[in-house]
C-alpha positions as CSV (number, residue, x, y, z in Angstrom):
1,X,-69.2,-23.4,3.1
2,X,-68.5,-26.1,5.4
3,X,-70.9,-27.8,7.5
4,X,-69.6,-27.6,11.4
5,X,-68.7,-31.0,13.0
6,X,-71.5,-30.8,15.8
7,X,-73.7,-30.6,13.2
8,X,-72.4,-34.3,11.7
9,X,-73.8,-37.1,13.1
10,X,-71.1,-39.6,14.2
11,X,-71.3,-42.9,12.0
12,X,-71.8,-44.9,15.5
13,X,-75.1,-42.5,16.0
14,X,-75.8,-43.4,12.3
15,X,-75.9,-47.0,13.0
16,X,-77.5,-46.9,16.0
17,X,-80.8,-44.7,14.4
18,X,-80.4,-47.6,11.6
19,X,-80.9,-50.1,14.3
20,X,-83.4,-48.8,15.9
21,X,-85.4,-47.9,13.1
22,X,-85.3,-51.5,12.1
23,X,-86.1,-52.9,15.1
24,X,-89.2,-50.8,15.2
25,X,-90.1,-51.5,11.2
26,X,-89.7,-55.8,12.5
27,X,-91.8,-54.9,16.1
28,X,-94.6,-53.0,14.1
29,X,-94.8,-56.5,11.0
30,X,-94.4,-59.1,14.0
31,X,-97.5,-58.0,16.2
32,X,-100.7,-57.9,14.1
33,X,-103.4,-55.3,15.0
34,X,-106.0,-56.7,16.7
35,X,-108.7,-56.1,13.5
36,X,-105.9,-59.1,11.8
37,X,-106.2,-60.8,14.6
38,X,-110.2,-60.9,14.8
39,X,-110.0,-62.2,11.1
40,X,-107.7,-64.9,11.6
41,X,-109.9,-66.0,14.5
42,X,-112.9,-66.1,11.9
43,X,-111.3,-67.5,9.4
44,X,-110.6,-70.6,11.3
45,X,-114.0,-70.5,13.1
46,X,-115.3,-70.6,9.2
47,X,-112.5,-73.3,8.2
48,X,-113.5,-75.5,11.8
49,X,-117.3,-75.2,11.0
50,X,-116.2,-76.7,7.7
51,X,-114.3,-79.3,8.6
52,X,-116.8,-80.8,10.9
53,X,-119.5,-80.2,7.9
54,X,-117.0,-82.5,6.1
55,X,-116.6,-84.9,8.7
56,X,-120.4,-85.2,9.0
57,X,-120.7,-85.6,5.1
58,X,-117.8,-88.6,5.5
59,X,-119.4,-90.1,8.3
60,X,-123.3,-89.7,6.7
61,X,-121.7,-91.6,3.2
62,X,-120.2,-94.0,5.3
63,X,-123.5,-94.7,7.2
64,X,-125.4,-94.5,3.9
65,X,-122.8,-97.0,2.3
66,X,-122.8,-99.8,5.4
67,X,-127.2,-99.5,4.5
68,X,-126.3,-100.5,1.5
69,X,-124.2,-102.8,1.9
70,X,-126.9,-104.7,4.5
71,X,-129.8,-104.3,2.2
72,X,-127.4,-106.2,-0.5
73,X,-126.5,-108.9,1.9
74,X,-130.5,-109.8,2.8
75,X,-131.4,-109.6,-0.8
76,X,-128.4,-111.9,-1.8
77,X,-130.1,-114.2,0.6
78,X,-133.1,-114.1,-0.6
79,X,-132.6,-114.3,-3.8
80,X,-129.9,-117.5,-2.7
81,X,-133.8,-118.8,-1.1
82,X,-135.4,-118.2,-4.4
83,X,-133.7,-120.0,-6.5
84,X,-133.3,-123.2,-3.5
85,X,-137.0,-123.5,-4.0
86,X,-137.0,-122.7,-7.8
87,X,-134.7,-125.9,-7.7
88,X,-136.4,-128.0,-5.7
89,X,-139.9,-127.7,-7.8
């Protein structure tokens, strides 16, 4: 039994559901719902919070490390004063 012609879909109509199905499928994956979007905002709250923690770490070392390096230099010095009056006895 054949199927009557008004009941075919013309290949353009094909196409053009094909189309449009597709364009829908890539409108729905390029918007993110808004719960996505509230987790991607967290996510970099959470990754900013630990960037500055690391920043303040770095900049604490360095701060701890400069201490360092001035207790050094005084006790080089007195130690260069120790043995100037070691010597001279």
């Amino acid at each position: 039994m054949p199927i009557p012609a008004s009941l075919l879909a013309s290949q353009e109509d094909l196409d053009k559901r094909v189309a449009r199905d597709q364009l829908s499928k890539k409108h729905r994956f390029s918007r993110p719902s808004h719960a996505k979007l509230v987790e991607l905002c967290e996510k970099l709250k959470l990754e900013k919070k630990f960037t500055e923690r690391q920043s303040q770490t770095i900049d604490d070392l360095h701060n701890a490390l400069e201490a360092e390096k001035l207790k050094s230099k005084k006790l080089e010095e007195e130690l260069k004063k120790e043995r100037t009056r070691n010597f001279q006895l």
